[in-house]
C-alpha positions as CSV (number, residue, x, y, z in Angstrom):
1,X,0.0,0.0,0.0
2,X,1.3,3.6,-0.3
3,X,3.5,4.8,2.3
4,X,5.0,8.3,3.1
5,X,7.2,8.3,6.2
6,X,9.1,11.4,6.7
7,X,12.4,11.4,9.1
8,X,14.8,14.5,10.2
9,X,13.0,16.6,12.7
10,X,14.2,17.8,16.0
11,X,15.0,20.9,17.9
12,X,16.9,23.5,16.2
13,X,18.4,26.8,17.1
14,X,16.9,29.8,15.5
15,X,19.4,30.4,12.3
16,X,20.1,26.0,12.5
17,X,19.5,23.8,9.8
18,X,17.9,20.8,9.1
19,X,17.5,18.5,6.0
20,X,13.4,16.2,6.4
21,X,13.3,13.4,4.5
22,X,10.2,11.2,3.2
23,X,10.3,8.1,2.0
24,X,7.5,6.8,-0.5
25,X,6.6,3.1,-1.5
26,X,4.0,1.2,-2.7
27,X,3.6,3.2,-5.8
28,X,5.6,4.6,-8.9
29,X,7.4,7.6,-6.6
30,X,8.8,9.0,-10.4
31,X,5.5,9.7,-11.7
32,X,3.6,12.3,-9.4
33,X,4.2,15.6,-8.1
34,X,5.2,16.0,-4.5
35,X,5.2,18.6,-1.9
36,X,5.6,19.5,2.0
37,X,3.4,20.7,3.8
38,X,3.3,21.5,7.6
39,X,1.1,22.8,10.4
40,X,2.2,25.2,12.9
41,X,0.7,25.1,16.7
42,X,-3.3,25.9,16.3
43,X,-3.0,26.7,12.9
44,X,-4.1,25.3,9.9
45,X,-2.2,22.9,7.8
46,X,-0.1,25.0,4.7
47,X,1.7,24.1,1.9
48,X,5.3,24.9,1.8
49,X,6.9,23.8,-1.3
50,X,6.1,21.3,-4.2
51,X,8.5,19.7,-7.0
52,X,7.5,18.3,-10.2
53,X,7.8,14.1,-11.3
54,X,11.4,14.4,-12.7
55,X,12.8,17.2,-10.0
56,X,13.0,19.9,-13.0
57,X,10.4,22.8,-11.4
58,X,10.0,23.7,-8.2
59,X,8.1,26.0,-6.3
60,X,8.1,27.8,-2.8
61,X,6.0,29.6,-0.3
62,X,6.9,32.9,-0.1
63,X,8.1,32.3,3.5
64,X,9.9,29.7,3.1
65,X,11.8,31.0,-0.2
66,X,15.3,31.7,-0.5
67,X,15.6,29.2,2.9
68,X,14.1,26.3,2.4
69,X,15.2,23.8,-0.9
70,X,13.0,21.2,-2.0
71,X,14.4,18.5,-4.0
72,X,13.9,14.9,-4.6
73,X,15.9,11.2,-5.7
74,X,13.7,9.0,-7.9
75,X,16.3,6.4,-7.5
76,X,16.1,6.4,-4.0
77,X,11.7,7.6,-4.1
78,X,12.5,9.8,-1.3
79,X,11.8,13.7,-1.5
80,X,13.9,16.3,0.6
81,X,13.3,19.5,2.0
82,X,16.6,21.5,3.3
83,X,15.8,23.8,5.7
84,X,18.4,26.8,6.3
85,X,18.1,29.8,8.7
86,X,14.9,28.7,10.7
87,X,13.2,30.9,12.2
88,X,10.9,30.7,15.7
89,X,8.0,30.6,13.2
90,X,8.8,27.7,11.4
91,X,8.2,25.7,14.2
92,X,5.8,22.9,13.1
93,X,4.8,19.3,12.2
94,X,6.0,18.8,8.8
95,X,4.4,16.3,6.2
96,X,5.1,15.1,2.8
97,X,2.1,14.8,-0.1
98,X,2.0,13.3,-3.1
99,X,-2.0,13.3,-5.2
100,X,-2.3,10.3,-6.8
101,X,-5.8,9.5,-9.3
102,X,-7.3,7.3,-6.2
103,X,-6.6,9.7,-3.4
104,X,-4.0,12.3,-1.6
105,X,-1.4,10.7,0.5
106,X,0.4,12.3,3.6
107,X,2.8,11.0,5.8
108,X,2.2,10.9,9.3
109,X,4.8,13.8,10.3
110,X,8.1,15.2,11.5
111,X,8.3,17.6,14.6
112,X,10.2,20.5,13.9
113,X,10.7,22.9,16.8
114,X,12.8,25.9,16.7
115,X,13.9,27.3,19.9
116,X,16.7,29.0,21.8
């Protein structure tokens, strides 16, 4: 069946860096746009970046851009998000997507916390 499971979160200084993963199976990874999302404390769940099937075009939230890379290995059917100079507001639970024709697929989350 599918599968997203994201890794990489933890507790970050504000300015740190981390690199999430998300590993996808039980479908053909190579073929469908993905994206991250994430979901801040009582807030509502926003897309951050998505990447296109082959890893040409990308796109980027306005907060995130110029900080945050998404990018993805069809070889490996994992898709990245580097995360550089975080900030006390991108403090969140972090999942991966991916839309396929039967249904949309998340991952069940990575904790990101940002905190002096």
């Amino acid at each position: 069946q599918v599968q997203l499971v994201e890794s990489g979160g933890g507790l970050v200084q504000p300015g740190g860096s981390l690199m999430l993963s998300c590993k996808a199976s039980g479908f053909r990874f190579s073929d469908y746009i993905a994206s991250w999302y994430r979901q801040g404390p009582g807030e509502e769940r926003n897309w951050v970046a998505s990447i296109d099937s082959i890893g040409g075009v990308t796109n980027h939230a306005n907060s995130v851009k110029g900080r945050f890379t998404i990018s993805r290995d069809n070889a490996k059917n994992t898709l990245y998000l580097q995360m550089n100079g975080l900030k006390f507001e991108d403090t969140a639970v972090y999942y991966c997507n991916v839309r396929l024709p039967a249904d949309d697929y998340w991952g069940q989350g990575t904790q990101v916390t940002v905190s002096s």
